[in-house]
C-alpha positions in Angstrom: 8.4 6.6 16.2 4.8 7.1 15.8 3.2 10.3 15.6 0.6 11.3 18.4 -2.6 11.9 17.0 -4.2 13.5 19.6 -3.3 17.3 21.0 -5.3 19.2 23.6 -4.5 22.2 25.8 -6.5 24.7 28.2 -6.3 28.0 29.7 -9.0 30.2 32.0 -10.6 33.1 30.5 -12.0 35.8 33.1 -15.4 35.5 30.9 -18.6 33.0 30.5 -19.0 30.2 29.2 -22.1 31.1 26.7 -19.7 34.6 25.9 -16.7 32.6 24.9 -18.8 29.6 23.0 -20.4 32.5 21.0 -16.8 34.1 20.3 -15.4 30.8 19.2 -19.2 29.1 17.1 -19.2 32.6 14.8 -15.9 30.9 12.4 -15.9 34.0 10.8 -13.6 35.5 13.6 -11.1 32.3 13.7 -8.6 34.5 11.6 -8.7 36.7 14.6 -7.1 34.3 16.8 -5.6 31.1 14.9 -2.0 31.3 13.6 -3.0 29.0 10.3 -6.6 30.2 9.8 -6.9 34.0 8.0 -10.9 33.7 7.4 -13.7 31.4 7.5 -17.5 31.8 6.0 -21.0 29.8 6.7 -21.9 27.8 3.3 -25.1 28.7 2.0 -25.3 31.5 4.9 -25.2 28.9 7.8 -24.8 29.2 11.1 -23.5 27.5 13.8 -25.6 24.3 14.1 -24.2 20.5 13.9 -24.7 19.2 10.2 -23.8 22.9 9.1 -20.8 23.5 6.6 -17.9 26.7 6.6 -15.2 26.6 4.0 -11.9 28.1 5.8 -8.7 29.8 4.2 -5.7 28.4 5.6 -1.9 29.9 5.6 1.4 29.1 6.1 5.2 29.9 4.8 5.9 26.4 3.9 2.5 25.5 2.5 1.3 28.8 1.4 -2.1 29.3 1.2 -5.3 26.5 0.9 -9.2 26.1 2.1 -10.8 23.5 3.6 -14.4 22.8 4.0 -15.8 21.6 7.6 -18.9 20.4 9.4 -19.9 21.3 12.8 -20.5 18.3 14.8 -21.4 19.9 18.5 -22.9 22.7 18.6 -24.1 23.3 22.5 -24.0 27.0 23.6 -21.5 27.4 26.7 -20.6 23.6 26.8 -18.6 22.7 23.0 -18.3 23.5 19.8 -16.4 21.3 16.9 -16.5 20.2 14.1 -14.5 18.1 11.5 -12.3 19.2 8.6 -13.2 17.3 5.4 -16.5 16.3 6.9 -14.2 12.7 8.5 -10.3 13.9 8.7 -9.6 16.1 11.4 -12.0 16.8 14.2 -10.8 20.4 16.4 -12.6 21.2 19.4 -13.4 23.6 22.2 -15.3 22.7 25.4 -16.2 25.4 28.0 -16.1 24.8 31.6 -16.9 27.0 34.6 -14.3 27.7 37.0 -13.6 30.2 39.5 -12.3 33.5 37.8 -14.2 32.4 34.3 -14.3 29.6 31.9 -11.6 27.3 31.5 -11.2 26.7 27.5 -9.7 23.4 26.2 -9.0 22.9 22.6 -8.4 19.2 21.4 -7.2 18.5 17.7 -7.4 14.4 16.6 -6.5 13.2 13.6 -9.4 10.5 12.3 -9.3 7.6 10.7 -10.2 8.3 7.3 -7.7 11.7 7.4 -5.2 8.8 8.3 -5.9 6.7 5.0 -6.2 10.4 3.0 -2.2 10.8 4.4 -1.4 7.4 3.4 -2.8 7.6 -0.1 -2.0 11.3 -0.8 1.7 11.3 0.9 2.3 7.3 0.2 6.1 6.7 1.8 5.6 10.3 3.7 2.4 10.3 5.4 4.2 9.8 8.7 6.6 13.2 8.0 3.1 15.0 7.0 1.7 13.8 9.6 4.1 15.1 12.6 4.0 18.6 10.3 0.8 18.4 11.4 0.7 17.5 14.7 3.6 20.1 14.9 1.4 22.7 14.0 -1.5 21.6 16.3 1.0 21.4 19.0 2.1 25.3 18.4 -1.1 26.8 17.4 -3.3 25.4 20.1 -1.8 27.6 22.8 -1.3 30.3 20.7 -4.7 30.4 19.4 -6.1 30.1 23.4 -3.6 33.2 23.9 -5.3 34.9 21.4 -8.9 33.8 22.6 -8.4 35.1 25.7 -6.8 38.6 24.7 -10.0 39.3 22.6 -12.5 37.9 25.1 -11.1 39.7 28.2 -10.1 43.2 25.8 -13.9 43.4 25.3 
């Protein structure tokens, strides 16, 4: 069975679109709210602007601890910010849309091609098994981290 590469889910946050874009562009609060990430910091004292890089510590029982370096690739206050894991693996996403009550939040994970060939080469006979660990874990933490999104954003 092949392995969805693809994930997105949403939730409404009593709270604007420009607040929660400016909650979610400063990566230095995605330990706050992420079940994987425990801190993330500009490179070279960036900020959040597409082309800029953050290096982010990552954490889990099984794989214990590792950081990553990503680049923003949208950066538009109150509509989405992303950015892409490796610069071409994994893109993760957040767009902001106005509803009635707030701002309804969707975050999207995709796996890219070239994070596809990196599975094959690194995991060779078990990319597919690393790759629904993955999609596992985008699957869980998704809602979880929107949970936690919203508790902050609506506690202050």
């Amino acid at each position: 069975m092949e392995t969805p590469l693809t994930h997105a889910e949403s939730i409404v946050i009593a709270r604007s679109p420009q607040d929660l874009y400016d909650m979610v562009s400063d990566v230095t609060r995605m330990g706050e709210w992420s079940p994987v990430c425990t801190a993330c910091w500009w490179d070279d004292g960036d900020g959040p602007r597409v082309g800029a890089w953050f290096t982010g510590r990552n954490e889990t029982p099984e794989r214990g601890a590792w950081e990553t370096r990503s680049q923003v690739v949208a950066a538009a206050r109150g509509e989405e910010f992303a950015f892409t894991v490796g610069g071409t693996w994994t893109r993760w996403g957040y767009t902001f849309t106005a509803v009635p009550g707030g701002t309804e939040v969707t975050e999207s994970w995709q796996m890219l091609p070239d994070g596809l060939t990196r599975f094959e080469n690194r995991f060779g006979a078990d990319a597919q098994t690393q790759l629904a660990d993955r999609f596992e874990a985008a699957r869980t933490g998704i809602p979880h981290t929107l949970a936690a999104l919203k508790r902050a954003a609506e506690s202050g």
